[in-house]
Each structure stands twice: as structure tokens, then as C-alpha cells.
FIVO-527115 format. One record per residue: residue number from 1; residue in three letters; chain; x, y, z of N, C-alpha, C in turn. Coordinates in steps of 0.1 Angstrom, whole numbers. Example, Ala and Ser with C-alpha at 12.3 -4.5 7.8 and 13.67 -1.06 7.14 Angstrom:
ATOM | 1 | ALA | A | 132 | -57 | 78 | 123 | -45 | 78 | 132 | -33 | 78
ATOM | 2 | SER | A | 128 | -22 | 71 | 137 | -11 | 71 | 129 | 0 | 79
This chain:
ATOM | 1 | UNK | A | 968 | -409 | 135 | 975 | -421 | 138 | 965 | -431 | 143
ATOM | 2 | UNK | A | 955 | -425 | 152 | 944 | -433 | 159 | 934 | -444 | 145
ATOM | 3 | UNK | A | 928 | -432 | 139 | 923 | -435 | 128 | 926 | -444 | 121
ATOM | 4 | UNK | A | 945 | -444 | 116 | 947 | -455 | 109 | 947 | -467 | 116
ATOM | 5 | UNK | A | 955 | -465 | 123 | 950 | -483 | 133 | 941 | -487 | 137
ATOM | 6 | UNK | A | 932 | -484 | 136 | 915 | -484 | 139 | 910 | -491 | 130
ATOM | 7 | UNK | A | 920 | -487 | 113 | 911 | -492 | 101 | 919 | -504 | 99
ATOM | 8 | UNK | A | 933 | -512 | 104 | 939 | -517 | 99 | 943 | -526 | 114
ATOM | 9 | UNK | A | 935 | -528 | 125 | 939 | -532 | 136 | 927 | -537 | 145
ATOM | 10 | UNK | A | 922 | -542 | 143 | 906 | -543 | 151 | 913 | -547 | 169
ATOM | 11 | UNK | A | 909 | -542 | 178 | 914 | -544 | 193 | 907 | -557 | 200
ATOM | 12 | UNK | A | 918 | -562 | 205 | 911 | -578 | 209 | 904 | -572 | 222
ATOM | 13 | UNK | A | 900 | -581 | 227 | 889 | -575 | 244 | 901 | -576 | 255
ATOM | 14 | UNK | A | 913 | -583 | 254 | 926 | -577 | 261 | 930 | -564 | 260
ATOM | 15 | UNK | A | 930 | -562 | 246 | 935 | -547 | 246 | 923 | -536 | 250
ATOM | 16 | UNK | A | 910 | -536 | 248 | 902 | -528 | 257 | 902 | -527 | 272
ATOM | 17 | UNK | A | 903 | -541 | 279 | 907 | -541 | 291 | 920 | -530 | 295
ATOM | 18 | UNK | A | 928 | -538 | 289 | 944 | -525 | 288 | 941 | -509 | 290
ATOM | 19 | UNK | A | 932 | -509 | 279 | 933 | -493 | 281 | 921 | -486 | 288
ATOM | 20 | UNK | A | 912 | -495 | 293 | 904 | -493 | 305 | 907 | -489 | 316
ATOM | 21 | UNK | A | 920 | -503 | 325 | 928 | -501 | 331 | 938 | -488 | 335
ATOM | 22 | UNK | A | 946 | -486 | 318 | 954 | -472 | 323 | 944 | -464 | 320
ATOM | 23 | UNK | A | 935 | -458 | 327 | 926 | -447 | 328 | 930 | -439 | 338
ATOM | 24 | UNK | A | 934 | -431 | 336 | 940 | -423 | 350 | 952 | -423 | 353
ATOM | 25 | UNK | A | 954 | -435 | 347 | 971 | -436 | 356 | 987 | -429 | 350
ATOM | 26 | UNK | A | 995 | -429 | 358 | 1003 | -422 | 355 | 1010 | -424 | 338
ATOM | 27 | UNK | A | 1020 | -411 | 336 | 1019 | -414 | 321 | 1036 | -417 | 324
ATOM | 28 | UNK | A | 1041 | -421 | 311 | 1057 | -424 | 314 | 1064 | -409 | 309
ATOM | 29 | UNK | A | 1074 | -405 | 319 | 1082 | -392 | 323 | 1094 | -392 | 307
ATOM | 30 | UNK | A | 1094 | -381 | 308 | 1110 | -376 | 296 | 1120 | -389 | 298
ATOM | 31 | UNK | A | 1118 | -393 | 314 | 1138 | -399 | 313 | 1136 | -412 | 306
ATOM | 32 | UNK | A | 1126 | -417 | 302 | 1126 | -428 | 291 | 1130 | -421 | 274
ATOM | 33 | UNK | A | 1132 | -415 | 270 | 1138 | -407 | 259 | 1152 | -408 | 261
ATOM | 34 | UNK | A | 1153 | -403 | 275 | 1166 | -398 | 275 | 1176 | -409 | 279
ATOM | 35 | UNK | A | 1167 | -421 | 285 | 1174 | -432 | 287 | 1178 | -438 | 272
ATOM | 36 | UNK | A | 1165 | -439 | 265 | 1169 | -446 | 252 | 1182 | -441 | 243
ATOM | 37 | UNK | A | 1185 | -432 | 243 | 1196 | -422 | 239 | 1208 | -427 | 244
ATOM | 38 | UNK | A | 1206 | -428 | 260 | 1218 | -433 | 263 | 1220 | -444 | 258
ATOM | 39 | UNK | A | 1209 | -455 | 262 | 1215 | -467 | 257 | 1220 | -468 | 240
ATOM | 40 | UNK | A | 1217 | -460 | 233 | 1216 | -464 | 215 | 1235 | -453 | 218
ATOM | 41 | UNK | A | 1239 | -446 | 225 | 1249 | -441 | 225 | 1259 | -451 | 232
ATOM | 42 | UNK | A | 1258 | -458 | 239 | 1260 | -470 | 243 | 1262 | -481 | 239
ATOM | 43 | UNK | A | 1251 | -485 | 234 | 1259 | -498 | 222 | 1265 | -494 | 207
ATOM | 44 | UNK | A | 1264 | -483 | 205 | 1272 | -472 | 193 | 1290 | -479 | 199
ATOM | 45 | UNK | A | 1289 | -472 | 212 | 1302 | -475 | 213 | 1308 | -485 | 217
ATOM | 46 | UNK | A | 1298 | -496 | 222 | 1306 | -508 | 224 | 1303 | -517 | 209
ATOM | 47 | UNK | A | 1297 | -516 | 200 | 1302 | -517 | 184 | 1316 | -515 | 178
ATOM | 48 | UNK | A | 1319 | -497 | 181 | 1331 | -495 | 179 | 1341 | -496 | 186
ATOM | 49 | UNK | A | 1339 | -505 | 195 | 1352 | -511 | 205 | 1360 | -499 | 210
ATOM | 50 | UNK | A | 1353 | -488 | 215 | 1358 | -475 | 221 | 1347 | -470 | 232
ATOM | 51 | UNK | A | 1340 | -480 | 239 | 1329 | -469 | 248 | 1340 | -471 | 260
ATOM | 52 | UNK | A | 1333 | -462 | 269 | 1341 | -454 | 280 | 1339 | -463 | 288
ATOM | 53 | UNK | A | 1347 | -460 | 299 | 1345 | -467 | 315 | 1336 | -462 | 322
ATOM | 54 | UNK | A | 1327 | -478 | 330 | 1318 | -473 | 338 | 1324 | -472 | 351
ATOM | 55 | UNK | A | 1320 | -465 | 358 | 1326 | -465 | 373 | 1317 | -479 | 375
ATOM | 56 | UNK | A | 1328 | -483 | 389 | 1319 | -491 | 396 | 1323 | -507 | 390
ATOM | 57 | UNK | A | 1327 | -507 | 377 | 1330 | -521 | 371 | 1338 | -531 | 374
ATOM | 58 | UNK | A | 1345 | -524 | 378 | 1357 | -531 | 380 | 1357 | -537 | 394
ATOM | 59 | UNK | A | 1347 | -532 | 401 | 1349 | -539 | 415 | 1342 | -554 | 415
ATOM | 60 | UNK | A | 1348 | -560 | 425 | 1343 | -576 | 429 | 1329 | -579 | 431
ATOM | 61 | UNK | A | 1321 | -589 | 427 | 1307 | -592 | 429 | 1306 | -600 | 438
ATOM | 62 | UNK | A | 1292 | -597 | 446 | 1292 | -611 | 459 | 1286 | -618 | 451
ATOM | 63 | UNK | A | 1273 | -621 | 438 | 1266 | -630 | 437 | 1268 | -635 | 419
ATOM | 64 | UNK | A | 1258 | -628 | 414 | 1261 | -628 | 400 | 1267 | -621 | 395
ATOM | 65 | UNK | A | 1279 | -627 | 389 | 1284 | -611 | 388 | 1277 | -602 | 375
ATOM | 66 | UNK | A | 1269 | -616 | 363 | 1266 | -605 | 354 | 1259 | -596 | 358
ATOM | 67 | UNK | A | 1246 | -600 | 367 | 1239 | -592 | 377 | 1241 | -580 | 380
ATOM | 68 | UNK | A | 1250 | -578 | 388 | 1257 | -570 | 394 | 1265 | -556 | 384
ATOM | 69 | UNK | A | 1270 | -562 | 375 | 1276 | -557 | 361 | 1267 | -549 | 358
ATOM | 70 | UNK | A | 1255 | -553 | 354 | 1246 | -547 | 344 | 1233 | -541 | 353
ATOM | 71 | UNK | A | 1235 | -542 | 367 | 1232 | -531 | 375 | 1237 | -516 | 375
ATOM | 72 | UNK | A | 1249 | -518 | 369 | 1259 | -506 | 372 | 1256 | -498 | 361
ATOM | 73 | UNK | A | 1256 | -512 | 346 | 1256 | -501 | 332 | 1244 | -494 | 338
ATOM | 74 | UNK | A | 1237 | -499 | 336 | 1218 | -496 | 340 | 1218 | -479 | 345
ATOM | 75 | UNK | A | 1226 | -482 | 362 | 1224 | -472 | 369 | 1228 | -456 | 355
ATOM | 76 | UNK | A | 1241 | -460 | 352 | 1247 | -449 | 343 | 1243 | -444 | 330
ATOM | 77 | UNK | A | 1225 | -453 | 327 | 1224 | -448 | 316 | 1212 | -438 | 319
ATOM | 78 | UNK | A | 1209 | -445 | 330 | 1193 | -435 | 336 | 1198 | -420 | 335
ATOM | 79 | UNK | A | 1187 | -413 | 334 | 1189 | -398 | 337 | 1179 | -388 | 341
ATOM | 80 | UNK | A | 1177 | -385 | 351 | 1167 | -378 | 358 | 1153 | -386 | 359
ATOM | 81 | UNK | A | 1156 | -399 | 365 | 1141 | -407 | 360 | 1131 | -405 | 376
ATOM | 82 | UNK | A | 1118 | -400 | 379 | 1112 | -405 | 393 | 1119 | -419 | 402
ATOM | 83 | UNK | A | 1120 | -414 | 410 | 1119 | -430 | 418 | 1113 | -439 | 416
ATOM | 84 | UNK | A | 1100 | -446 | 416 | 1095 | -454 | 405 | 1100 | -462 | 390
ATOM | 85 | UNK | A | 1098 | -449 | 381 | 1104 | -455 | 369 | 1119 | -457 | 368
ATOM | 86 | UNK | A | 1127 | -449 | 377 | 1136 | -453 | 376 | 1142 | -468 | 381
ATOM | 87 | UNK | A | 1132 | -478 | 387 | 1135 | -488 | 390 | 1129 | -494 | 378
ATOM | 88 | UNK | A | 1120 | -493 | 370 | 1115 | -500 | 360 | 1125 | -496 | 347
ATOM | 89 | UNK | A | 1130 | -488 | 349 | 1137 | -485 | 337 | 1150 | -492 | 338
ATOM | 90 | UNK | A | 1156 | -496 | 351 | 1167 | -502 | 359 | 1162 | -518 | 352
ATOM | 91 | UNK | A | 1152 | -517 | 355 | 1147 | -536 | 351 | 1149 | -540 | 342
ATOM | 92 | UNK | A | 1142 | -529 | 330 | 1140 | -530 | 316 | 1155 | -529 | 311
ATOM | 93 | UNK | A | 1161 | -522 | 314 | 1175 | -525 | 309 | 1184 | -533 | 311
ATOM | 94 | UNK | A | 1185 | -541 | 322 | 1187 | -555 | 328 | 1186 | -565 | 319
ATOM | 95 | UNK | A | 1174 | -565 | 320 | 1165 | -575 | 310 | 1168 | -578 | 298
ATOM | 96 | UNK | A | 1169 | -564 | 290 | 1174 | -563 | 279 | 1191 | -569 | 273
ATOM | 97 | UNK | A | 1194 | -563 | 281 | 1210 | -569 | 282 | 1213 | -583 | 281
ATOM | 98 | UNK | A | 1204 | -586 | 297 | 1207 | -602 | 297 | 1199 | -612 | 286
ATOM | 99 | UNK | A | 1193 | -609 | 281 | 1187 | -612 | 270 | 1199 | -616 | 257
ATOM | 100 | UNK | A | 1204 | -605 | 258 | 1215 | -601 | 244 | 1232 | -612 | 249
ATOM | 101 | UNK | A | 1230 | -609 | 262 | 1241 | -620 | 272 | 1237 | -636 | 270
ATOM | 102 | UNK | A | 1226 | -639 | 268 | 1221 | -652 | 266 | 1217 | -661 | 278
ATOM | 103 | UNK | A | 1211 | -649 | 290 | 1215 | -651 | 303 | 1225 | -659 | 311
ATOM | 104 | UNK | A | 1234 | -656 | 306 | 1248 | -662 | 310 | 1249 | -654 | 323
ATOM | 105 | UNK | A | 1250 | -659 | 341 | 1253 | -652 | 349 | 1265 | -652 | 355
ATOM | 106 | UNK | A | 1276 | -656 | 345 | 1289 | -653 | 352 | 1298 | -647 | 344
ATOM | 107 | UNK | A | 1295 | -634 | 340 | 1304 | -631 | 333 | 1306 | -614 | 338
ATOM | 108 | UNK | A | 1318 | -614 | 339 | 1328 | -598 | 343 | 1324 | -591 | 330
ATOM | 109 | UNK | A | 1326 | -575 | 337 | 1328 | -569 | 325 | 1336 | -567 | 311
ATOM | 110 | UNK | A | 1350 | -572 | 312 | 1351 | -575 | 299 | 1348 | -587 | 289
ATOM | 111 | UNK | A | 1340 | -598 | 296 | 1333 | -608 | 290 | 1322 | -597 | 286
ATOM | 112 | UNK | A | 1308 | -593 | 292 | 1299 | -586 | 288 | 1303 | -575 | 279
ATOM | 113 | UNK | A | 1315 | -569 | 277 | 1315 | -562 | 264 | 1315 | -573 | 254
ATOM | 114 | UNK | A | 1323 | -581 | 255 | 1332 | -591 | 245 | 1314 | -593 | 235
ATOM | 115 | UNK | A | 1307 | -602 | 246 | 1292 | -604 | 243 | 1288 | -601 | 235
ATOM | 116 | UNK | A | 1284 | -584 | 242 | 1281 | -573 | 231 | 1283 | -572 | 219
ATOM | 117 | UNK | A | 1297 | -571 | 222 | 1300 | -572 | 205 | 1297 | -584 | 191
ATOM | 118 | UNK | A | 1299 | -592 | 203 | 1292 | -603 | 196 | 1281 | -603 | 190
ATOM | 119 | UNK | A | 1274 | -596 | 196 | 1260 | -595 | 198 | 1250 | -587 | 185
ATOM | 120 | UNK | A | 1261 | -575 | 186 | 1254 | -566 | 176 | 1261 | -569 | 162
ATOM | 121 | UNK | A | 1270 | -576 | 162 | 1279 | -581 | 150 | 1270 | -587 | 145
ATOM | 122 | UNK | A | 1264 | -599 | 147 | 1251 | -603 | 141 | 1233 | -599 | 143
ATOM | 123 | UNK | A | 1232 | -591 | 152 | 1221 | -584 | 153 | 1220 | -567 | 150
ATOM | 124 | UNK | A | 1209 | -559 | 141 | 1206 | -545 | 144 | 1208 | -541 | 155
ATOM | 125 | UNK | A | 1214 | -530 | 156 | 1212 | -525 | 172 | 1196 | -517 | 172
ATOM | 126 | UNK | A | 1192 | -517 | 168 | 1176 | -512 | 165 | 1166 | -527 | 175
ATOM | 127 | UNK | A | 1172 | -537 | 173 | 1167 | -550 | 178 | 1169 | -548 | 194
ATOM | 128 | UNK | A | 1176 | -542 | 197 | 1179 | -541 | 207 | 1172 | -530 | 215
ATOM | 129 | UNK | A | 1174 | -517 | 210 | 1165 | -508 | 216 | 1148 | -507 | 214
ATOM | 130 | UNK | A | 1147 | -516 | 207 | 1132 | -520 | 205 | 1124 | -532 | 215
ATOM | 131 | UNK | A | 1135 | -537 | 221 | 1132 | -547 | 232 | 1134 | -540 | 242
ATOM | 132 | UNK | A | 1144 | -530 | 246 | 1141 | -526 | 255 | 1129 | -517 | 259
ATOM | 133 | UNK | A | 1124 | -509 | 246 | 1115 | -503 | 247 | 1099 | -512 | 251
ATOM | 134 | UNK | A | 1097 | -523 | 246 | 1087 | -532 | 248 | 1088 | -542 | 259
ATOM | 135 | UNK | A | 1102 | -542 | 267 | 1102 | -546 | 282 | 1096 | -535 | 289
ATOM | 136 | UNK | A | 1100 | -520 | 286 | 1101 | -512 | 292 | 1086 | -505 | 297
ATOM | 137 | UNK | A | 1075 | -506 | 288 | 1066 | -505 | 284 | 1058 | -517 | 290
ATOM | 138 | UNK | A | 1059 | -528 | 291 | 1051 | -541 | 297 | 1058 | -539 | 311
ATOM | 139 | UNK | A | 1069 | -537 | 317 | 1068 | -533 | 331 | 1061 | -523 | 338
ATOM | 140 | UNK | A | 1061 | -511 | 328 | 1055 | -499 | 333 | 1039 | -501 | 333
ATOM | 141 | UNK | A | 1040 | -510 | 324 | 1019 | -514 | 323 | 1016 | -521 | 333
ATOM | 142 | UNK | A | 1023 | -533 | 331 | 1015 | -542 | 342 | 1018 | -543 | 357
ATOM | 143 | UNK | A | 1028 | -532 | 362 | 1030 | -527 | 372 | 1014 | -517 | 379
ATOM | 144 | UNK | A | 1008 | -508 | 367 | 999 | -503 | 369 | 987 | -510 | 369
ATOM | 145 | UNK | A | 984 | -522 | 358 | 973 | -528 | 360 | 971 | -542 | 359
ATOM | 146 | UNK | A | 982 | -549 | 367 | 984 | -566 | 369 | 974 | -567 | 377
ATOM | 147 | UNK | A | 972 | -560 | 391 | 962 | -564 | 396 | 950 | -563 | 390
ATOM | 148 | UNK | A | 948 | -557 | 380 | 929 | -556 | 375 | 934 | -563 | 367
ATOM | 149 | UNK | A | 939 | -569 | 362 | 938 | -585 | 354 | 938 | -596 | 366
ATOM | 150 | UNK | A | 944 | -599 | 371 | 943 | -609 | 381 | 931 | -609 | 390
ATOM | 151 | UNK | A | 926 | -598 | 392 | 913 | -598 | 399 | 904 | -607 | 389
ATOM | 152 | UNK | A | 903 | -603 | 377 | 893 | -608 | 365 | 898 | -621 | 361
ATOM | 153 | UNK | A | 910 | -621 | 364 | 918 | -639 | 355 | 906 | -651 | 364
ATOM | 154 | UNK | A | 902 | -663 | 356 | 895 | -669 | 363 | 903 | -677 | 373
ATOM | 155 | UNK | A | 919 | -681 | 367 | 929 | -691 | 370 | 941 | -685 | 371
ATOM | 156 | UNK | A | 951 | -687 | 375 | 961 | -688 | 376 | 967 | -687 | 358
ATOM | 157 | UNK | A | 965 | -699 | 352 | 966 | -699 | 339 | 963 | -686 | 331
ATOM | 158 | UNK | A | 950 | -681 | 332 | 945 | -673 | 328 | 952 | -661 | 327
ATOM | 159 | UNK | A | 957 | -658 | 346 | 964 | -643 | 344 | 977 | -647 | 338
ATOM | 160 | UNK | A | 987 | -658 | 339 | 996 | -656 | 331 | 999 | -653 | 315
ATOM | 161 | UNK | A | 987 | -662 | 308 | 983 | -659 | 295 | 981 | -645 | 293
ATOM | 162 | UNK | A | 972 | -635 | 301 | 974 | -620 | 298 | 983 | -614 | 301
ATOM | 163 | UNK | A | 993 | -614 | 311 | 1009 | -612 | 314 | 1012 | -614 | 297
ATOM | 164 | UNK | A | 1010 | -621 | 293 | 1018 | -629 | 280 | 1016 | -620 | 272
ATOM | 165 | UNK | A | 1003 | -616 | 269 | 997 | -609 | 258 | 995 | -600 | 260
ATOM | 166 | UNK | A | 999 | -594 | 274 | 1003 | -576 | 272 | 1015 | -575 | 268
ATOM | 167 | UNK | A | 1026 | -585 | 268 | 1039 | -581 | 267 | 1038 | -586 | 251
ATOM | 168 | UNK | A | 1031 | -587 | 243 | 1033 | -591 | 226 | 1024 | -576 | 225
ATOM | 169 | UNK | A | 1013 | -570 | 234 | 1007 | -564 | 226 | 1021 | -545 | 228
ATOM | 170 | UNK | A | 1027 | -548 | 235 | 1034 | -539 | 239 | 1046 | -540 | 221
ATOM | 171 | UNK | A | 1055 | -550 | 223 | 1057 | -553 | 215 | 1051 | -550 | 197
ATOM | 172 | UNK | A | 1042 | -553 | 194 | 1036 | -554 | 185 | 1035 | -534 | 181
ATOM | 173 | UNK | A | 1035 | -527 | 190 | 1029 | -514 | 193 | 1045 | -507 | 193
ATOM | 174 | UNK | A | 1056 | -513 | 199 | 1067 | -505 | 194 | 1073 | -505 | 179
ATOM | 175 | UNK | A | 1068 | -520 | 172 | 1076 | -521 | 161 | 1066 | -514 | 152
ATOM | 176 | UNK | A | 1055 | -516 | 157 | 1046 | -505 | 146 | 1052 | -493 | 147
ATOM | 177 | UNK | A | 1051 | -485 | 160 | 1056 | -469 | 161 | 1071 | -469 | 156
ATOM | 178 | UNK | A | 1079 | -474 | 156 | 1093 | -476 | 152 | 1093 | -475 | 136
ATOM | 179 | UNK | A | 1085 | -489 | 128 | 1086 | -484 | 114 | 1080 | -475 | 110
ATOM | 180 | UNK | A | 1070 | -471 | 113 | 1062 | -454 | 111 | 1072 | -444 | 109
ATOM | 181 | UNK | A | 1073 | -443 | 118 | 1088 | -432 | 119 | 1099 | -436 | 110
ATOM | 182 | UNK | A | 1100 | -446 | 102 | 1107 | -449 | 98 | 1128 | -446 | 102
ATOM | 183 | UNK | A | 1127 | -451 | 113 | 1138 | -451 | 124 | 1152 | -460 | 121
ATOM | 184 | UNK | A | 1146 | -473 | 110 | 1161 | -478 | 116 | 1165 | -482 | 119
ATOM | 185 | UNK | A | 1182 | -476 | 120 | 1192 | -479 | 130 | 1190 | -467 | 143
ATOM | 186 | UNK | A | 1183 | -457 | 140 | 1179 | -444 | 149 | 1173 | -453 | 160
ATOM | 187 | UNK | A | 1170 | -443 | 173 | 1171 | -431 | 169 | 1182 | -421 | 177
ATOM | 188 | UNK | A | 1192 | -411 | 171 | 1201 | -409 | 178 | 1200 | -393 | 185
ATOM | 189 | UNK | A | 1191 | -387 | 183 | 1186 | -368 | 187 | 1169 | -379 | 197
ATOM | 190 | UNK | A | 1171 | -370 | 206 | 1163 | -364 | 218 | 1143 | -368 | 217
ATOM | 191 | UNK | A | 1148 | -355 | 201 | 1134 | -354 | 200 | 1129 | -364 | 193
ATOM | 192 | UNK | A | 1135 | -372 | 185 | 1128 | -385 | 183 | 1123 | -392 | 192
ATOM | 193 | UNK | A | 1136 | -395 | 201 | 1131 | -406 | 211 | 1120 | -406 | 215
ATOM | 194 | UNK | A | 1118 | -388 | 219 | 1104 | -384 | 228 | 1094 | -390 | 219
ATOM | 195 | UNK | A | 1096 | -383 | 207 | 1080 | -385 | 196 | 1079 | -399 | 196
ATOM | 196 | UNK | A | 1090 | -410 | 195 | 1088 | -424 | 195 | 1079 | -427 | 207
ATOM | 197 | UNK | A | 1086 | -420 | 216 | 1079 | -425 | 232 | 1066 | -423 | 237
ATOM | 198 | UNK | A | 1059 | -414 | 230 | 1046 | -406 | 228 | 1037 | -412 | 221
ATOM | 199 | UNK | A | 1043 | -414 | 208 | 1034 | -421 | 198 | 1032 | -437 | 207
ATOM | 200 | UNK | A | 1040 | -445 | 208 | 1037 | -458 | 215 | 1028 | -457 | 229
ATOM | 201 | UNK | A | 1030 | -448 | 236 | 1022 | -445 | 249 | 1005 | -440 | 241
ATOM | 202 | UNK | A | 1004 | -434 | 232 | 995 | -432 | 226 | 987 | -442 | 220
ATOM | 203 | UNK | A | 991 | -446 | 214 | 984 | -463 | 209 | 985 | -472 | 218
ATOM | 204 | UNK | A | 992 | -474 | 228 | 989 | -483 | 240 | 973 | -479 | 245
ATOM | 205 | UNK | A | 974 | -469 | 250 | 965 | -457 | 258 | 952 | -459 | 248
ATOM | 206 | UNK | A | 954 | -458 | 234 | 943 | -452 | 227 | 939 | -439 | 227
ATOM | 207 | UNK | A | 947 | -432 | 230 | 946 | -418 | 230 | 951 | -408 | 215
């Protein structure tokens, strides 16, 4: 895999920094597999206008409520994640959502299905789990190595531009590993997810 992107991808001096950076550092755990699962089982069923009840929904919000809402889905899609990623994975799926929501922050749970459905009616759900995976991925990175870019940024400008361009190169690295696999509307088994999840952490890494 290394090989072919090597011959078909030359690495900008951002992305050598990148994988300079994650030298050492921690790698991303199973419950991103197992999250992606949930989520792709998740908007499966809010497509078919039959997913289940979340606990917790129906109660009253003090602030935002979509906020608050998609705090909840979040919590119930995780599954056995560290303390750590489990708050990045909490983000990344937020994010993702509110994304698909149009960041609209007032809307209850049965507006945010309504959304949804809206949502995937004219979009892949593959679109969707592919952004969450490339949020997911750019939080978990630059959580690890924002500060050794910002140490090196000359400006202010500077470090936001590499903020920028780890989150395309993150991006750029799921939809590659996604069509490889030739995935889809997938992926809906375990062991995909993982090998999805592996392969991308791998080409991030350069490993």
C-alpha cells in the first residue's frame, strides 16, 4: 500500500512534518471501528424512518438544544472508547452531524431526525461516514501534534493554514483508503471498519 502511494503521491513537507510528529504517539483504539458501525447502523435507520429511541431525548435543554441532542446521540454510539478518545470521538460525531444539520442550533429531536432524513435523501450515507472519519482523524492528530506545528508556525496565519491542511490531508487519506476497499455505501461488519481504520492510520503514519 506504502509503495503505491509513494509512486502516485509525492509528500508535501507538511505531511513529513505530520508523520515526524506522530512518532511515538499513541495509536487510535478498536472503539473507532466500533463507533463507525454504530453510526453507519444509525443512519441505516434513520433513512428507514424506524431507528430506535435514544434515552435521554426527550428531556428539556438549558442551551442549544441541537447541542445537547447530539450530545446524547454521540454518547450512545460510542463503545468502549479510552477516556481521551472517547471525547474526540464525542467531537467528531457532533461535528459531523451538525454539519449534515446545516448548523442549525435549535432544533429538538424530532426536527434532527426530520434533518436527517433530509439529509441522506439527497446525500450517500458513505458522505457522511467519511467525514466523520476525517473529523475524526484531524482531531485525534492535531490533538497530538498542534503544538509542534505552532511551535514552528512563523505567524498566527501560518499555524492556521497547517490546521487547514492537516484536516484536507486527513481527508484526502480517508477517501483514498475508502475507494481502495472499494466500500461504498459499506461499511456494515466490524472487520472492515477495523481494516478501514488501520489502513488510514497507516498512510497517515507512513507506516
Amino acid at each position: 500500500m506504502e509503495a503505491l502511494i509513494s509512486r502516485t503521491h509525492a509528500l508535501s513537507p507538511l505531511e513529513v512534518k505530520l508523520r515526524e510528529f506522530l512518532r511515538g504517539k499513541s495509536r487510535v483504539s478498536s472503539a473507532l471501528g466500533s463507533t463507525l458501525i454504530g453510526l453507519d447502523q444509525w443512519l441505516i435507520a434513520i433513512r428507514a424512518a424506524a431507528e430506535p429511541e435514544l434515552p435521554g431525548l426527550s428531556t428539556r435543554f438549558k442551551s442549544s438544544k441541537t447541542g445537547e441532542s447530539l450530545e446524547r446521540i454521540a454518547l450512545q454510539l460510542i463503545q468502549n472508547a479510552p477516556s481521551l478518545e472517547k471525547l474526540l470521538l464525542s467531537k467528531s460525531l457532533q461535528e459531523t452531524l451538525f454539519y449534515c444539520l446545516s448548523c442549525d442550533t435549535d432544533l429538538g429531536p424530532l426536527q434532527i431526525r426530520n434533518r436527517m432524513r433530509h439529509f441522506l435523501s439527497e446525500n450517500d450515507k458513505s458522505s457522511v461516514l467519511q467525514r466523520f472519519l476525517t473529523l475524526f482523524f484531524f482531531n485525534f492528530i492535531w490533538f497530538h501534534t498542534g503544538e509542534s506545528f505552532r511551535t514552528l508556525a512563523p505567524t498566527s496565519s501560518a499555524f492556521e493554514e497547517d490546521m487547514e491542511s492537516v484536516e484536507r490531508v486527513c481527508g484526502r487519506v480517508v477517501n483514498s483508503v475508502w475507494e481502495s476497499l472499494k466500500l461504498a455505501e459499506k461499511p456494515q461488519e466490524l472487520p472492515t471498519a477495523r481494516k478501514l481504520v488501520r489502513q488510514i492510520e497507516q498512510q497517515l503514519r507512513g507506516v
